[in-house]
One Martini backbone bead per residue (centre of mass of N, CA, C, O) as a GRO file, in nm:
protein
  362
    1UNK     BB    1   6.102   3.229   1.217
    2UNK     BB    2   6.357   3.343   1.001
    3UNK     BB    3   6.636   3.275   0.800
    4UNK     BB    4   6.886   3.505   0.792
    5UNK     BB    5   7.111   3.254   0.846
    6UNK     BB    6   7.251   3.025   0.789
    7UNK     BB    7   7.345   2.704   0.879
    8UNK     BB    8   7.473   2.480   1.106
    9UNK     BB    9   7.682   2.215   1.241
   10UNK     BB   10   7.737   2.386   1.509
   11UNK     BB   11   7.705   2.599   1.719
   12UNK     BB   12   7.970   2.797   1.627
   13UNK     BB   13   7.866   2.816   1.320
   14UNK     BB   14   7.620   2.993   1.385
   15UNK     BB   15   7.713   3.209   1.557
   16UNK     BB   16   7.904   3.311   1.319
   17UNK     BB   17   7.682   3.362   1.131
   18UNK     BB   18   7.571   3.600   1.321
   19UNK     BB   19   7.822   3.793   1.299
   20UNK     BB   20   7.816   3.813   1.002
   21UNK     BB   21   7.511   3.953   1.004
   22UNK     BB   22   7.511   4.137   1.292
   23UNK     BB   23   7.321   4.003   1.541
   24UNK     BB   24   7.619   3.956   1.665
   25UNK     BB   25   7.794   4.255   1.827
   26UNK     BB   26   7.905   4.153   2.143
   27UNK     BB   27   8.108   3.996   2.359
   28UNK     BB   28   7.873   3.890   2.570
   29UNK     BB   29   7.700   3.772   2.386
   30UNK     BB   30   7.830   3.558   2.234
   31UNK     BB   31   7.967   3.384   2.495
   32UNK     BB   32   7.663   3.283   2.576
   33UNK     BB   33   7.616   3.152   2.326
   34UNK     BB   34   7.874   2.963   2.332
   35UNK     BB   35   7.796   2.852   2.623
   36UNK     BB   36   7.550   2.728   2.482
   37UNK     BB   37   7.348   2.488   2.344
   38UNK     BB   38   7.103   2.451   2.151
   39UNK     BB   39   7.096   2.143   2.166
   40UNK     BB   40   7.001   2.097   2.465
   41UNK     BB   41   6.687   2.194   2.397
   42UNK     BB   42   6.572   1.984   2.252
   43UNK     BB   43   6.492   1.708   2.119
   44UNK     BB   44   6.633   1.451   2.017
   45UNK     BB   45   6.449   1.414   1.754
   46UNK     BB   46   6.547   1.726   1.651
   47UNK     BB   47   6.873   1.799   1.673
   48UNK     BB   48   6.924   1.874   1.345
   49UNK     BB   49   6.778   2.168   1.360
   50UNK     BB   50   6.923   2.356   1.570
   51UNK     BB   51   7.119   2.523   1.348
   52UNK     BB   52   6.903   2.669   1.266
   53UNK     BB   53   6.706   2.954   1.157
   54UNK     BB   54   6.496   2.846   1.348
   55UNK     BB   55   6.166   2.778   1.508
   56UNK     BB   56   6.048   2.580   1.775
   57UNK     BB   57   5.798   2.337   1.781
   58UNK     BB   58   5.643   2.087   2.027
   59UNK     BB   59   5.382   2.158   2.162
   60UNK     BB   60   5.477   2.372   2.437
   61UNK     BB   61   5.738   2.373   2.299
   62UNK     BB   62   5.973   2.670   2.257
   63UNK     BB   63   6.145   2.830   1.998
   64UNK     BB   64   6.353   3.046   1.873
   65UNK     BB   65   6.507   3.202   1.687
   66UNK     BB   66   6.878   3.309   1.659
   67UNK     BB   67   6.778   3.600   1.560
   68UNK     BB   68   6.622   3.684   1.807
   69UNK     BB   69   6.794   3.631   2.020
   70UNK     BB   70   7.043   3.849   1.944
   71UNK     BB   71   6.838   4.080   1.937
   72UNK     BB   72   6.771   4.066   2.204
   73UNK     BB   73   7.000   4.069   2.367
   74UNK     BB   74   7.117   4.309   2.295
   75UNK     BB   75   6.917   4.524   2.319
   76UNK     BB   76   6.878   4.488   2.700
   77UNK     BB   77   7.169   4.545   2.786
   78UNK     BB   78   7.371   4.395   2.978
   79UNK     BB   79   7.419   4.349   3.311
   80UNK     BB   80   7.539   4.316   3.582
   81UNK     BB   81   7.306   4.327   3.851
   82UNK     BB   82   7.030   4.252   3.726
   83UNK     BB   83   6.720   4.249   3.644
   84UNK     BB   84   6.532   3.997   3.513
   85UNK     BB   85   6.265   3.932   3.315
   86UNK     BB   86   6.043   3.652   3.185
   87UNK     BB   87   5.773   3.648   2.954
   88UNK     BB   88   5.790   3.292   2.839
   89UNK     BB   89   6.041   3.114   2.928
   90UNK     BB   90   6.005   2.805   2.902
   91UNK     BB   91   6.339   2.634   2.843
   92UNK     BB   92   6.547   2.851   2.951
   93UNK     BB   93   6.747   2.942   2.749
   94UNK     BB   94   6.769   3.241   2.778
   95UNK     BB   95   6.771   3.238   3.062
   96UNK     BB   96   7.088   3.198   3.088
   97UNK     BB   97   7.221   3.324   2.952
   98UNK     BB   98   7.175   3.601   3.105
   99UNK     BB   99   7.283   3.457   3.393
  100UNK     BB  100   7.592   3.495   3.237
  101UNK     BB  101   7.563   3.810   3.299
  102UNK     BB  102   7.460   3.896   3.565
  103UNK     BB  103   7.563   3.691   3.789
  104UNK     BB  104   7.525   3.654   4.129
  105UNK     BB  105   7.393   3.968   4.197
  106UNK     BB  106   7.170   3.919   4.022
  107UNK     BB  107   6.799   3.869   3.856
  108UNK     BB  108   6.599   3.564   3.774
  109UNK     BB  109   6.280   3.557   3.576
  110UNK     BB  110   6.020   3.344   3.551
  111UNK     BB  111   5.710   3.307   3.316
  112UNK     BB  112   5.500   2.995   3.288
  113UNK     BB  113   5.194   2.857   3.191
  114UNK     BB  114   5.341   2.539   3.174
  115UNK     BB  115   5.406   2.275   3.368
  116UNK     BB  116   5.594   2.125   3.181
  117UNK     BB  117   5.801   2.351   3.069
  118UNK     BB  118   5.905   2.428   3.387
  119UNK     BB  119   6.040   2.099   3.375
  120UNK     BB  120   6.212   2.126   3.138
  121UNK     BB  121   6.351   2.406   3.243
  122UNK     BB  122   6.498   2.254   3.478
  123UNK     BB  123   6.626   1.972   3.346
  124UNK     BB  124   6.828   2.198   3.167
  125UNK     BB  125   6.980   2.321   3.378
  126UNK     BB  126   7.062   2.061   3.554
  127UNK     BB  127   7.248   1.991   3.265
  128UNK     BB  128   7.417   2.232   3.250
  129UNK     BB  129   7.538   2.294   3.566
  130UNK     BB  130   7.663   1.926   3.532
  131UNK     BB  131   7.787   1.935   3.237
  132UNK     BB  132   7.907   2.234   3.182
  133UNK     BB  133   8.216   2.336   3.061
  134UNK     BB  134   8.130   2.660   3.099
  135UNK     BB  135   8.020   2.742   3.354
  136UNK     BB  136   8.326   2.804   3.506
  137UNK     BB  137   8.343   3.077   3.339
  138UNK     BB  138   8.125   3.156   3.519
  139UNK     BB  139   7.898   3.366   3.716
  140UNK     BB  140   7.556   3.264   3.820
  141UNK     BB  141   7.223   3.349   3.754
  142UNK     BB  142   6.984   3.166   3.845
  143UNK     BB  143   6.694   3.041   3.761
  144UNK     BB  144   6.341   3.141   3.829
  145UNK     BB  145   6.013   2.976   3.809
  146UNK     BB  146   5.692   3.054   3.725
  147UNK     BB  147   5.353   2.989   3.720
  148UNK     BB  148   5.166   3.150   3.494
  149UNK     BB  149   4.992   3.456   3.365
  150UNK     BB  150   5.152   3.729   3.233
  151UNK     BB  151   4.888   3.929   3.338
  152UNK     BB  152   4.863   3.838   3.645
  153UNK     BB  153   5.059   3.987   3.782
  154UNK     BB  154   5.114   4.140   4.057
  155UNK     BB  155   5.105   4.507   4.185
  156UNK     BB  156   5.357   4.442   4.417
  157UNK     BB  157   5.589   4.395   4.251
  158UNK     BB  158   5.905   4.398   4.150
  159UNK     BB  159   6.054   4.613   3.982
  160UNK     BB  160   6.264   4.557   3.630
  161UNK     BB  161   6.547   4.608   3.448
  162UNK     BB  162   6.449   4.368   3.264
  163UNK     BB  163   6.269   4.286   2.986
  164UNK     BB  164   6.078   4.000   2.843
  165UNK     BB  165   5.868   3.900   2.569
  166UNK     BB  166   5.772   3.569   2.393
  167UNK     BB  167   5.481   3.727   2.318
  168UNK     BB  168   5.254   3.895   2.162
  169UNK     BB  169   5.149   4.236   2.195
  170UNK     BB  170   4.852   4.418   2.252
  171UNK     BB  171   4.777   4.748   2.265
  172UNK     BB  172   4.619   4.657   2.552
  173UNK     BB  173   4.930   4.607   2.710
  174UNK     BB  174   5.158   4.794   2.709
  175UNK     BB  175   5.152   4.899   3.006
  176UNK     BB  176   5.156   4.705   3.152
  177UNK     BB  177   5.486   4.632   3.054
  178UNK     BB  178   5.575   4.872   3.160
  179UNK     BB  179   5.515   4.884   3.470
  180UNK     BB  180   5.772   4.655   3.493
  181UNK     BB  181   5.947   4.882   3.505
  182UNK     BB  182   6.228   5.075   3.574
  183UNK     BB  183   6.384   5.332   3.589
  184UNK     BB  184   6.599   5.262   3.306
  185UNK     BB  185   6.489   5.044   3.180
  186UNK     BB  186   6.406   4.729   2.960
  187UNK     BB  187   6.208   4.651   2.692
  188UNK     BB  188   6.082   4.343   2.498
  189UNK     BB  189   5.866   4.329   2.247
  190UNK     BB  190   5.576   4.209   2.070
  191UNK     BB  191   5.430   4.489   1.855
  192UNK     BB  192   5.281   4.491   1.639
  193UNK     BB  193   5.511   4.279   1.507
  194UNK     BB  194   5.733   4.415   1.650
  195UNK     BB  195   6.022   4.451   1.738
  196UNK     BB  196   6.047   4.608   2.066
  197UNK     BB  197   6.205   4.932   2.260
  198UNK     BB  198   6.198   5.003   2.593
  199UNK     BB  199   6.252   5.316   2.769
  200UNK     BB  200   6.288   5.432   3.067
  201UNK     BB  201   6.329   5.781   3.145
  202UNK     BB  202   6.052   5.778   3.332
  203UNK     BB  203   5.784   5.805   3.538
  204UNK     BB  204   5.637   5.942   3.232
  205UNK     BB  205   5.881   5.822   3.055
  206UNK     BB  206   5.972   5.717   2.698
  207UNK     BB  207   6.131   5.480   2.460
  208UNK     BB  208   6.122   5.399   2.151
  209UNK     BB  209   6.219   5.109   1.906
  210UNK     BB  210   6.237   4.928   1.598
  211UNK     BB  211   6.390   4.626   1.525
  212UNK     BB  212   6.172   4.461   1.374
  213UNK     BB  213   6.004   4.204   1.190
  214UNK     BB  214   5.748   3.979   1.296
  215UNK     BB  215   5.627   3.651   1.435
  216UNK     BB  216   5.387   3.586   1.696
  217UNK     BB  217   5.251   3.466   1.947
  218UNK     BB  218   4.987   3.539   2.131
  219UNK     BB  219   4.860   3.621   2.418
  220UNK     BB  220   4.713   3.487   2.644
  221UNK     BB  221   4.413   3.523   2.802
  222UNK     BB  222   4.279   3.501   3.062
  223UNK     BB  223   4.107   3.272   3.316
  224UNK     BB  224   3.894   3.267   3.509
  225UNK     BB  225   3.728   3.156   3.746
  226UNK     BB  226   3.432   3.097   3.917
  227UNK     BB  227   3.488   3.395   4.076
  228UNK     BB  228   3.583   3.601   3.889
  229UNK     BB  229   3.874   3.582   3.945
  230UNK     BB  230   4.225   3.601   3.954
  231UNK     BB  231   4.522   3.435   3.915
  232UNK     BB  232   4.783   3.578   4.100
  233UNK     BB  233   5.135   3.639   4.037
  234UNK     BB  234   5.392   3.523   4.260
  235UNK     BB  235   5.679   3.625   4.254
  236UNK     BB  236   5.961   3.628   4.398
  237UNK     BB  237   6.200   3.691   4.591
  238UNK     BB  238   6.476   3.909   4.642
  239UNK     BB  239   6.707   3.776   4.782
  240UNK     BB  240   6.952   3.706   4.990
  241UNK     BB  241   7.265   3.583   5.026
  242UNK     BB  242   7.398   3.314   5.199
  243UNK     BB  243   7.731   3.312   5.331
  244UNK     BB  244   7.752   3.006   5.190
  245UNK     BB  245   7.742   3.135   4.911
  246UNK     BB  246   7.945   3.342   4.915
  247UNK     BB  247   8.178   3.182   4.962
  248UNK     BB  248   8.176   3.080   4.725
  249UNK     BB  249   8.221   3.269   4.537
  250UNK     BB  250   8.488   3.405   4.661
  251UNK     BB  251   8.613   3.111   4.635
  252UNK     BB  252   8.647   3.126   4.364
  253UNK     BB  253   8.757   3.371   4.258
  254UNK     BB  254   8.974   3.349   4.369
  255UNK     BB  255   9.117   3.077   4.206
  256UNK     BB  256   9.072   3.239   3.937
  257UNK     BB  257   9.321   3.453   4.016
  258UNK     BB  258   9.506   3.219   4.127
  259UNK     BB  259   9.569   3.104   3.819
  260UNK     BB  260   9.605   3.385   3.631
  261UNK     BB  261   9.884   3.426   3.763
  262UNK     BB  262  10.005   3.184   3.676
  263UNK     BB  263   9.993   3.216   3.411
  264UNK     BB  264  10.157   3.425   3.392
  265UNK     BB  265  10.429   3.372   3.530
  266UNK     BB  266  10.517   3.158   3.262
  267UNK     BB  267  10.458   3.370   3.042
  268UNK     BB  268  10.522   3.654   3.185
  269UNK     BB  269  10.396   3.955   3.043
  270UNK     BB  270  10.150   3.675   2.970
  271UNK     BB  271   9.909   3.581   2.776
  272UNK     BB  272   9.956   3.348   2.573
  273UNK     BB  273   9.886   3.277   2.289
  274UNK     BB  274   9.719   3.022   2.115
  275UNK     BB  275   9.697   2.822   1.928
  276UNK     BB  276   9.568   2.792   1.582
  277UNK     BB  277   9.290   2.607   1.504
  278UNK     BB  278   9.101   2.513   1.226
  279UNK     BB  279   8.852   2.494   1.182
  280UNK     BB  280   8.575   2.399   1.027
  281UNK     BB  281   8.495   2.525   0.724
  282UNK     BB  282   8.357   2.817   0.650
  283UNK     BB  283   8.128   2.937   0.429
  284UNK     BB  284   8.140   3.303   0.393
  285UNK     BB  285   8.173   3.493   0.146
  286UNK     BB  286   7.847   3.397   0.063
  287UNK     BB  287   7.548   3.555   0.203
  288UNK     BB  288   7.201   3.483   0.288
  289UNK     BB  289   7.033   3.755   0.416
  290UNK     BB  290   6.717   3.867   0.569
  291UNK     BB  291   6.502   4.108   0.518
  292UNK     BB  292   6.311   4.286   0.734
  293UNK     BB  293   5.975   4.543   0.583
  294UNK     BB  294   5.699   4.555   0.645
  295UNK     BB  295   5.596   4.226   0.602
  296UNK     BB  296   5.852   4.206   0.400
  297UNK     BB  297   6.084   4.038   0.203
  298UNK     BB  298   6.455   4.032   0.171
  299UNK     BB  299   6.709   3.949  -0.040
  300UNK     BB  300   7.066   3.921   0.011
  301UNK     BB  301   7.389   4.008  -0.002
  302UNK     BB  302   7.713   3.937   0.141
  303UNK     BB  303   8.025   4.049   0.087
  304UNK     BB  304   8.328   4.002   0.076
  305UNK     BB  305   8.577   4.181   0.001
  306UNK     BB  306   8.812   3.967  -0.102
  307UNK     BB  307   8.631   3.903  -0.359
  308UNK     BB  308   8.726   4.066  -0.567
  309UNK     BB  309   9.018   3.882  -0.565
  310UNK     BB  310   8.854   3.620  -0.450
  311UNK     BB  311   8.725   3.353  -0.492
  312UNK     BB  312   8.645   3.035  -0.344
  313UNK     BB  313   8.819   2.839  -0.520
  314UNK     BB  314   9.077   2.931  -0.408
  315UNK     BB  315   9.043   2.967  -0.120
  316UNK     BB  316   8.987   2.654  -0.083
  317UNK     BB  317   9.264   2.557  -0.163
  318UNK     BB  318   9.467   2.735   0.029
  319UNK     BB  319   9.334   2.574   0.266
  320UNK     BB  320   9.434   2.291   0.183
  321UNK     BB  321   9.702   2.359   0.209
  322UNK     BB  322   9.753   2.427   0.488
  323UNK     BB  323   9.649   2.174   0.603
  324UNK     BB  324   9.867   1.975   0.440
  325UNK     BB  325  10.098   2.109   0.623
  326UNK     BB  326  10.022   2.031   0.871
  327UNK     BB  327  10.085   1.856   1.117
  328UNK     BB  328   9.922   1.570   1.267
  329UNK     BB  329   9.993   1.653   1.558
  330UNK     BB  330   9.817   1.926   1.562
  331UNK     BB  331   9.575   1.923   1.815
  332UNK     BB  332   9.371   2.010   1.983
  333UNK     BB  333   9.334   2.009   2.326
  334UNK     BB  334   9.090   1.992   2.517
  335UNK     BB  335   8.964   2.119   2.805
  336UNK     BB  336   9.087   2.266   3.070
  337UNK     BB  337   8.939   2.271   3.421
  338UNK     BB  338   9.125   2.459   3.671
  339UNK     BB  339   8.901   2.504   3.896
  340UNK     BB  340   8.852   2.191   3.916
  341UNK     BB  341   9.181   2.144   3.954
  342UNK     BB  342   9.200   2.320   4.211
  343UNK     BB  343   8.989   2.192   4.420
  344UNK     BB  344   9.041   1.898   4.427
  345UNK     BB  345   9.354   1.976   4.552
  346UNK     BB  346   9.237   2.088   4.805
  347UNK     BB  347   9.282   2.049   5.158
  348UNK     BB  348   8.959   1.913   5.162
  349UNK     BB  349   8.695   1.830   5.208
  350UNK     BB  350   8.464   1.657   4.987
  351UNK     BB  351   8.199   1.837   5.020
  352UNK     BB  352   8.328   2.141   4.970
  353UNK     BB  353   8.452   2.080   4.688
  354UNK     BB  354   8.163   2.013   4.560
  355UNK     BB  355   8.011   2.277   4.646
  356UNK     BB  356   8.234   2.426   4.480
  357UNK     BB  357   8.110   2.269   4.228
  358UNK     BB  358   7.812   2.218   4.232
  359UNK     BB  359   7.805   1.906   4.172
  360UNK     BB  360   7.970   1.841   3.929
  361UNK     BB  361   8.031   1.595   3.696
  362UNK     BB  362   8.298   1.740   3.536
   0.00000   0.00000   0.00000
């Protein structure tokens, strides 16, 4: 499934016509996006294919298509502080985004089937955490996993602000995923081939919404045990977080305050726009694009207004040409994580400074 947006060369150029073919609609979701490399949730061996807008599977590891989870994030309209469950949470892709949306005092849990594939999502995680440039510009609502099959799910669970299910669902499974969610919550899941969107507006109102038309794997159905009975799935619980966790939080947000007032203060009225380099160029004045409808595939052509004076022809030119006025001197610098670098400055104990930093290797 996918295929409704060009191929990217690197994850921002992905990104890029994900925006530009309108799957990626809002500023929080762009970011999410950008901060999470589609390729590191790969096998080496696979990821050449990383920026298609293609579903990847692999033995039990699955990602779906960049245009699927794109309207799945949109669809869910997220906010700091919300609950949500993922179930068939897998690499742990999306539910990572999802926690750079959530920030530290989300809920962010996760039910999968395979318990190889929620090594992989652990492995995934811990070198996001570890690793990426990103992390510390957003304050993470870390997920958590657990093995089991989502149709098992323990009756007395507590109910959460947006759920996703990443597998066909059933019209004999319909209500039991509505009540996973509280009132006023947001479900999206494959519903009879549609990505729908179900809005709980009461303890028994809904509201329906189709979003698109899919093709997902069903969900497996329950193996019962010897006995009989089923094996219920029993979520994580809401923990309070400790005091030395809050601290930790409370001291990054204090340094992230005064790094952004120290560049106030030297920028003047404010932080002054950075020079613009022009990545590399991504062509994208005509796109083809696939509208999925009622199990019909159409392809169309999306023109930038541009176009109707200005050839790509022509544009490519004009785009040579800036590029060889600039001198060659010019080139972005690295990006400088302000944070690390603040925190590693304070006449701190080395333990302290490292836990402010989550034990990062960058």
């Amino acid at each position: 499934m996918g295929g409704a947006v060009s191929a990217g060369e690197d994850n921002d150029e992905l990104i890029d016509n994900l925006k530009e073919a309108q799957y990626i609609r809002t500023e929080l979701v762009e970011q999410a996006f950008r901060a999470i490399d589609r390729a590191d949730y790969y096998l080496e061996e696979f990821k050449e294919n990383a920026y298609k807008d293609l579903a990847w599977k692999h033995g039990n590891i699955h990602l779906s298509a960049p245009c699927i989870y794109s309207e799945v994030m949109e669809a869910l309209d997220l906010q700091p502080g919300l609950s949500f469950l993922n179930l068939g949470s897998g690499t742990g892709y999306l539910s990572s985004m999802v926690g750079l949306i959530l920030g530290p005092f989300g809920v962010n849990h996760g039910v999968e089937l395979h318990s190889d594939v929620i090594e992989y999502a652990k492995q995934k995680l811990d070198f996001f955490i570890k690793t990426s440039d990103s992390f510390d510009k957003f304050e993470f609502c870390e997920p958590s996993f657990v093995i089991g099959n989502c149709l098992e799910i323990s009756p007395d669970c507590t109910q959460y602000d947006r759920v996703y299910c990443g597998a066909g669902v059933q019209k004999e499974h319909e209500d039991y995923m509505k009540n996973l969610l509280k009132v006023g919550g947001i479900l999206v899941m494959p519903l009879e081939e549609k990505l729908t969107k179900i809005t709980r507006t009461g303890p028994s109102a809904w509201e329906t919404k189709k979003i698109l038309a899919v093709s997902f794997a069903p969900l497996i159905q329950p193996s019962h045990a010897d006995s009989g009975k089923s094996r219920l799935v029993h979520l994580p619980p809401v923990a309070v977080r400790s005091l030395q966790d809050l601290a930790r939080i409370a001291i990054r947000g204090t340094i992230k305050k005064l790094i952004h007032q120290e560049t106030v203060g030297k920028s003047g009225n404010g932080l002054k726009s950075p020079p613009k380099f022009k990545r590399r160029r991504v062509r994208r004045r005509r796109m083809e694009t696939i509208v999925f409808l009622d199990k019909e595939v159409f392809a169309s052509r999306i023109s930038n207004p541009s176009d109707d004076n200005n050839n790509s022809e022509d544009i490519e030119d004009d785009t040579q040409e800036e590029e060889e006025t600039k001198p060659s001197e010019l080139k972005p610098d690295p990006p400088v994580n302000f944070l690390r670098e603040k925190v590693l400055s304070l006449p701190l104990p080395d333990p302290l400074k490292y836990y402010l930093l989550y034990y990062r290797e960058k």
